[in-house]
VMD Tcl script that draws the C-alpha trace (Angstrom):
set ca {
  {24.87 -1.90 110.99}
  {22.87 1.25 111.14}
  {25.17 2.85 109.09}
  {26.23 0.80 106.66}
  {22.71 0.81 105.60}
  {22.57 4.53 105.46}
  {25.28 4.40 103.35}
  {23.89 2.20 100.97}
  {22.09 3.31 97.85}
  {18.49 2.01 97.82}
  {18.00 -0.58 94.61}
  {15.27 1.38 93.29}
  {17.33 4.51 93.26}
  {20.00 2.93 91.85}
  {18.09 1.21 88.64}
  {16.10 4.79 88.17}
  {19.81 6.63 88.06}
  {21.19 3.74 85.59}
  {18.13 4.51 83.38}
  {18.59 7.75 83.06}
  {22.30 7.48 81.90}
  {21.25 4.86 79.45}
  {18.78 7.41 78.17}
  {21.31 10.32 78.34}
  {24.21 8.33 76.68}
  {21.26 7.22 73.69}
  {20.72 11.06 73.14}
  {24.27 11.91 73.03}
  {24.91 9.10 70.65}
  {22.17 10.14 68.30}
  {23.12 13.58 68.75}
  {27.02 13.19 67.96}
  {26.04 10.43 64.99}
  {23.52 13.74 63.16}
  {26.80 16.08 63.27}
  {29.64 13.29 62.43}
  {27.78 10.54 60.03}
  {29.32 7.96 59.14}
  {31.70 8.22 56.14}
  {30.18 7.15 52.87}
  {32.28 6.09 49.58}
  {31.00 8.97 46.95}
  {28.88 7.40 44.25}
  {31.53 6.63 40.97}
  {30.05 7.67 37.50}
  {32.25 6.44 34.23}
  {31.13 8.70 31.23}
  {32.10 7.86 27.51}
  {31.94 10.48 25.11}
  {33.14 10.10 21.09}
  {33.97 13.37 20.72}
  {34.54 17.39 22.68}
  {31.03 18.75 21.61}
  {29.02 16.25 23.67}
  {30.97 17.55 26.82}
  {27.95 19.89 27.11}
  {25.98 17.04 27.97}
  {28.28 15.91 30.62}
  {28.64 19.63 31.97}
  {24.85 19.44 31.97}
  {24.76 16.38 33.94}
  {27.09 17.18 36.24}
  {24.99 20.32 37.15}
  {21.37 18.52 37.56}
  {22.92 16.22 39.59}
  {24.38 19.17 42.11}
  {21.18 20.71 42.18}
  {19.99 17.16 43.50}
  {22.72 17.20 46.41}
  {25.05 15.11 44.41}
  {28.70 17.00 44.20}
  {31.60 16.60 42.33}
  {34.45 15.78 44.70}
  {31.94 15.26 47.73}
  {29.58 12.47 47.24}
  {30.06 11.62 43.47}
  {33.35 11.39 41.54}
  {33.50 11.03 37.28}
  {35.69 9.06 35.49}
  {35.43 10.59 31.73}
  {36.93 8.66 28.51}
  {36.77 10.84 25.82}
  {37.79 9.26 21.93}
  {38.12 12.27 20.58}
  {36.20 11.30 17.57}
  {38.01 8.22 16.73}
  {35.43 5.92 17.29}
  {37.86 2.73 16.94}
  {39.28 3.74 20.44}
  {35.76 3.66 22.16}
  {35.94 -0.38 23.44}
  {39.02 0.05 24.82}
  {38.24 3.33 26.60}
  {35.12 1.65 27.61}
  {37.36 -1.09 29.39}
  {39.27 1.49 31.32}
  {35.84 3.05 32.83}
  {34.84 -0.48 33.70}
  {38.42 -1.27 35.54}
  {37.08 1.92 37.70}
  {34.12 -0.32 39.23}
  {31.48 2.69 38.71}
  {28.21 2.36 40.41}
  {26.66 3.61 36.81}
  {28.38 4.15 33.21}
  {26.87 7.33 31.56}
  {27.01 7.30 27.20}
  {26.75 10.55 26.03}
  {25.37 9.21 22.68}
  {24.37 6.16 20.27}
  {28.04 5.32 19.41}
  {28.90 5.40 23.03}
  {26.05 3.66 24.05}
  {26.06 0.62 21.61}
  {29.73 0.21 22.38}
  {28.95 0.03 26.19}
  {26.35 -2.34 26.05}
  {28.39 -4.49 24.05}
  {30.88 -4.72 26.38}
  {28.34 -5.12 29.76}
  {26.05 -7.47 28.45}
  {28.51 -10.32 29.12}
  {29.09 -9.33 32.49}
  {27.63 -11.12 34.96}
  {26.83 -8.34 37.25}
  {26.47 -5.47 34.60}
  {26.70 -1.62 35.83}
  {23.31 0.20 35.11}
  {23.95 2.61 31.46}
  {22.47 5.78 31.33}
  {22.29 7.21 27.62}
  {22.24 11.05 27.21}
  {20.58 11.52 23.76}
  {19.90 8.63 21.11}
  {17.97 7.97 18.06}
  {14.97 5.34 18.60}
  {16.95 3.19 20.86}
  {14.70 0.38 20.73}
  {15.01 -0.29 17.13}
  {18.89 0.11 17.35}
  {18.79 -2.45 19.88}
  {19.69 -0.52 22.70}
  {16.72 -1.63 25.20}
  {13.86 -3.79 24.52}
  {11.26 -1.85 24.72}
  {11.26 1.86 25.51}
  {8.15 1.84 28.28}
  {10.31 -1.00 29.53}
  {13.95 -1.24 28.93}
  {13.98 -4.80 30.08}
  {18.35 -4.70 30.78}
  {20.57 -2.84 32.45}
  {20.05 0.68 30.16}
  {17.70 2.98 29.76}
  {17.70 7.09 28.89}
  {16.86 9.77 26.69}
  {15.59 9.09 22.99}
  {16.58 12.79 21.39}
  {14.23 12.43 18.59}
  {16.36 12.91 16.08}
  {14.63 10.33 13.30}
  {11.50 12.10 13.96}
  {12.21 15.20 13.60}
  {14.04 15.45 9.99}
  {10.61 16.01 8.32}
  {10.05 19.21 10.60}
  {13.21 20.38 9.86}
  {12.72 20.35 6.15}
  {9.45 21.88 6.41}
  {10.66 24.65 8.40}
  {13.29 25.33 6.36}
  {10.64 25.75 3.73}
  {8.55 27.64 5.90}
  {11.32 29.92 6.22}
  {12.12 30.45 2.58}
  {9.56 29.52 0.45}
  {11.02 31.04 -2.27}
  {13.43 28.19 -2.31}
  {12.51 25.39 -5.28}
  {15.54 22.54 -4.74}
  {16.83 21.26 -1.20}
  {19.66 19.19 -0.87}
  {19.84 16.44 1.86}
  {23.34 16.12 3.49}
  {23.48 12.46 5.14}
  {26.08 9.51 5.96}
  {25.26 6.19 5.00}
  {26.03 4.66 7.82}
  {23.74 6.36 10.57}
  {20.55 4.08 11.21}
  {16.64 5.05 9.22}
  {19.21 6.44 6.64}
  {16.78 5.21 3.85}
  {13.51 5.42 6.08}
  {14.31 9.13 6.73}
  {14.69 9.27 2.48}
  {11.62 7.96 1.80}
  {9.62 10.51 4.59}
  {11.56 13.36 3.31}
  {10.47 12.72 -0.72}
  {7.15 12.18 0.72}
  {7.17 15.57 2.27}
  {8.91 16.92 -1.09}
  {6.29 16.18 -3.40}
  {3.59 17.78 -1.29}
  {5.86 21.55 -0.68}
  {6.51 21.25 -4.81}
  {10.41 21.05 -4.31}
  {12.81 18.91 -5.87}
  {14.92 16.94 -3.38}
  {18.38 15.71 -3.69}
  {20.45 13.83 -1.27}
  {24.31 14.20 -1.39}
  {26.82 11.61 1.38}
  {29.60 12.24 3.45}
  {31.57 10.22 5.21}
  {34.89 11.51 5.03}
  {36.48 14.79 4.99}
  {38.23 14.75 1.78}
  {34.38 14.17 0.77}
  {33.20 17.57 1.51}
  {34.95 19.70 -1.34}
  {33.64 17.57 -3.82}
  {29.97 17.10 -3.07}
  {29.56 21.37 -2.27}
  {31.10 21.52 -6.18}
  {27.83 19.01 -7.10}
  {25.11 21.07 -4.84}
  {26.65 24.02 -6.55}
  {26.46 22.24 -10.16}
  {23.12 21.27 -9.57}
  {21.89 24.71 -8.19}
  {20.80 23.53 -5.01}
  {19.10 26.67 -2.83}
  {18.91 25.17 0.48}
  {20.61 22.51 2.47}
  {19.16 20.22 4.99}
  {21.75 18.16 7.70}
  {21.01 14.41 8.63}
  {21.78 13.56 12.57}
  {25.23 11.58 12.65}
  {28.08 11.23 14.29}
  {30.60 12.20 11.17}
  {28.31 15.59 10.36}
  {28.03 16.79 13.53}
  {31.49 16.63 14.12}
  {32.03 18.81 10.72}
  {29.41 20.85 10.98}
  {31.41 24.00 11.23}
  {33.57 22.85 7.93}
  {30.39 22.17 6.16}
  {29.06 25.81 6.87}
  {32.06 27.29 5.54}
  {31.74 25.81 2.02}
  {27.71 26.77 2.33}
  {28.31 30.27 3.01}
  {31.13 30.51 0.24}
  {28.09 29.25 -2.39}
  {25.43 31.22 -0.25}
  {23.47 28.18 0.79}
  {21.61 28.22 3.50}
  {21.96 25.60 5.72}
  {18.94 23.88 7.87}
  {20.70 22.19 11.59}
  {20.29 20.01 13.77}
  {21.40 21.18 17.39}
  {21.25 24.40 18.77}
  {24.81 24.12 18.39}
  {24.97 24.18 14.94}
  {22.47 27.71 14.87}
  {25.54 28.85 16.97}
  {28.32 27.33 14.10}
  {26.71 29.66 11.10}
  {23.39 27.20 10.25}
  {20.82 29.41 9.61}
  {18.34 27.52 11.79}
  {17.84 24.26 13.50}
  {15.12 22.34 15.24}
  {16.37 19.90 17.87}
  {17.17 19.09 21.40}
  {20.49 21.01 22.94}
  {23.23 19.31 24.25}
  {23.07 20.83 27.54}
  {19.15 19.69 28.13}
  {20.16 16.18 26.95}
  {22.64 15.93 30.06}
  {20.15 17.84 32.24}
  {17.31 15.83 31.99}
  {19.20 12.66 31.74}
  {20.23 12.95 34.93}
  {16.80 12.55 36.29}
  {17.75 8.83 35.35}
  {21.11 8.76 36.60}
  {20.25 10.02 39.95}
  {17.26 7.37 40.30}
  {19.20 4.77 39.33}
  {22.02 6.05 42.14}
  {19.19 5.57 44.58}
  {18.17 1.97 43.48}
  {15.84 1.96 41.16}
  {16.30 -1.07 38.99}
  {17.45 1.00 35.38}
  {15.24 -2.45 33.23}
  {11.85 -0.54 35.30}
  {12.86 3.39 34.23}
  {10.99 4.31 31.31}
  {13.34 5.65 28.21}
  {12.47 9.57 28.18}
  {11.62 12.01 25.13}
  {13.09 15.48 25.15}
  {11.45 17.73 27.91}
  {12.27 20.48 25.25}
  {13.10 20.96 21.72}
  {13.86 24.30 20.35}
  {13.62 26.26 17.15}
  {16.86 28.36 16.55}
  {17.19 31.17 13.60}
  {20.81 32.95 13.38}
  {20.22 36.29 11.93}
  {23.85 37.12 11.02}
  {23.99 34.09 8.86}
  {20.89 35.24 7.09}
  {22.32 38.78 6.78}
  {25.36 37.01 5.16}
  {23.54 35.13 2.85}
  {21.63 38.15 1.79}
  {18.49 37.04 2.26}
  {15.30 37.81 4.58}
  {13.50 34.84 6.46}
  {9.67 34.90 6.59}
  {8.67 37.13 9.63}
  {5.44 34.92 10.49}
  {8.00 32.01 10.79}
  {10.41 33.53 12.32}
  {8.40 34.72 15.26}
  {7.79 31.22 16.66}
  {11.56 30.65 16.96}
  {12.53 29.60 20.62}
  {16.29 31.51 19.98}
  {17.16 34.28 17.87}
  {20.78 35.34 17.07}
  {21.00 38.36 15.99}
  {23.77 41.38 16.41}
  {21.06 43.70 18.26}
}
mol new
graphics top color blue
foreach p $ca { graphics top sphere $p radius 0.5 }
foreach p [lrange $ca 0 end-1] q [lrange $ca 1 end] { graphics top cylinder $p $q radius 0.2 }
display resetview
């Protein structure tokens, strides 16, 4: 009997040695779970752009978000539809992001945007839209209000509307020699006829004469530079829209040939041969709207997200082009530009 008993483990012993496995096996497990986590579907991002230059934005995006933690091909994957400025292909493009079942849909601009929420709203369950750049969205009737969206969107109002005054005054600011401006525009582009009225307000007080020329096809362009250059026009002023900034570069072409200056609206177009511009780059638009994106990815309700003005708008002068156009841009004026292009 004796030694069975010595052979025995004492209870206590035992329930103190079972303890402290339970708390070594806990430690282990938390231990092995930090170095292998459990595997996680990567967050799926549909983007619809109308056209190759607002790639920027969604190269801009795309890097914000990595500097966030969120990496291509890791823990976030894109689906990108681009219409390659046909603009009747956009619903259907928008269909195949939506077959996708993205955690977010990403517009890379009022076209896309309008065309996405078109097809969301009658979803039951819509995905959250992010736009990267649009014109006072609330009066297009992209969100309710832009404090608070109200729906499933929300992003980054670019400004655009507002700005067309400043760009005409800078323009005359820069040459104030120059006595008649033409205004390049397309119909079609909401606060067409608001942004007329502003910019013949702004006319009458500089002492120019203002004249406003449409395009809204290519076989347009030939035909209304042969009226700016009938009418003497000095200067040249662009309207944001979808149809000018994807012929920005022809338009420049036909300017320089009459040596016109022409007055942009992206840094981009500084870049194509405008002689300045005043606006929001492509690149920042994708940068800071994926501020949104990424809160939205971490479950903040989009309706709640304030829509966001431009964190920076900048003031390009291209050098060359004036050097082209023979002519010398006021020095005072030209020292507050943000970006100069110049051969030096």
């Amino acid at each position: 009997m004796n030694g069975q008993r010595k052979g025995r483990m004492p209870m206590k012993k035992m329930i103190a040695l079972l303890c402290s496995a339970m708390v070594i096996a806990f430690l282990l497990y938390g231990h092995f779970s930090e170095l292998s986590p459990t595997p996680k579907q990567p967050y799926k991002v549909g983007v619809l752009v109308a056209n190759d230059l607002r790639l920027v934005k969604v190269d801009g995006l795309k890097a914000r978000l990595r500097e966030m933690g969120l990496i291509e091909g890791e823990n976030i994957v894109f689906h990108i539809e681009n219409g390659e400025s046909d603009l009747t292909d956009l619903t259907e493009l928008g269909k195949k992001l939506l077959l996708g079942k993205p955690d977010i849909l990403v517009a890379s601009g009022a076209v896309e945007a309008l065309s996405l929420k078109e097809l969301t709203s009658a979803l039951e369950s819509p995905p959250p839209v992010v736009f990267m750049g649009t014109l006072s969205p609330s009066v297009i009737g992209l969100v309710e209000d832009t404090l608070r969206p109200g729906n499933h969107l929300t992003g980054l109002n670019n400004y655009h509307y507002e700005l067309t005054p400043k760009r005409f005054e800078l323009l005359h600011r820069l040459l104030p020699e120059i006595k008649k401006v033409a205004i390049l525009g397309d119909t079609r582009v909401p606060f067409f006829e608001q942004t007329q009225a502003g910019l013949y307000q702004a006319s009458q007080k500089m002492g120019i004469e203002l004249s406003t020329y449409t395009l809204t096809d290519v076989q347009e362009i030939q035909e209304v530079f042969r009226k700016i250059q009938e009418a003497e026009e000095e200067g040249i002023v662009l309207l944001p829209g979808f149809f000018l900034e994807s012929h920005t570069e022809e338009i420049v072409q036909y300017a320089l040939a009459f040596k016109i200056p022409v007055f942009g609206v992206y840094p981009q177009d500084t870049m194509a041969g405008c002689l300045a511009s005043y606006g929001m780059s492509n690149w920042n638009q994708g940068t800071q709207s994926a501020n949104m994106v990424y809160k939205i990815l971490q479950g903040q309700n989009p309706g709640k997200i304030p829509v966001e003005t431009p964190d920076r708008i900048i003031f390009s002068v291209n050098l060359q082009t004036a050097e082209q156009l023979g002519i010398t841009p006021s020095q005072a004026v030209l020292s507050l530009a943000d970006e100069v292009i110049d051969d030096e």
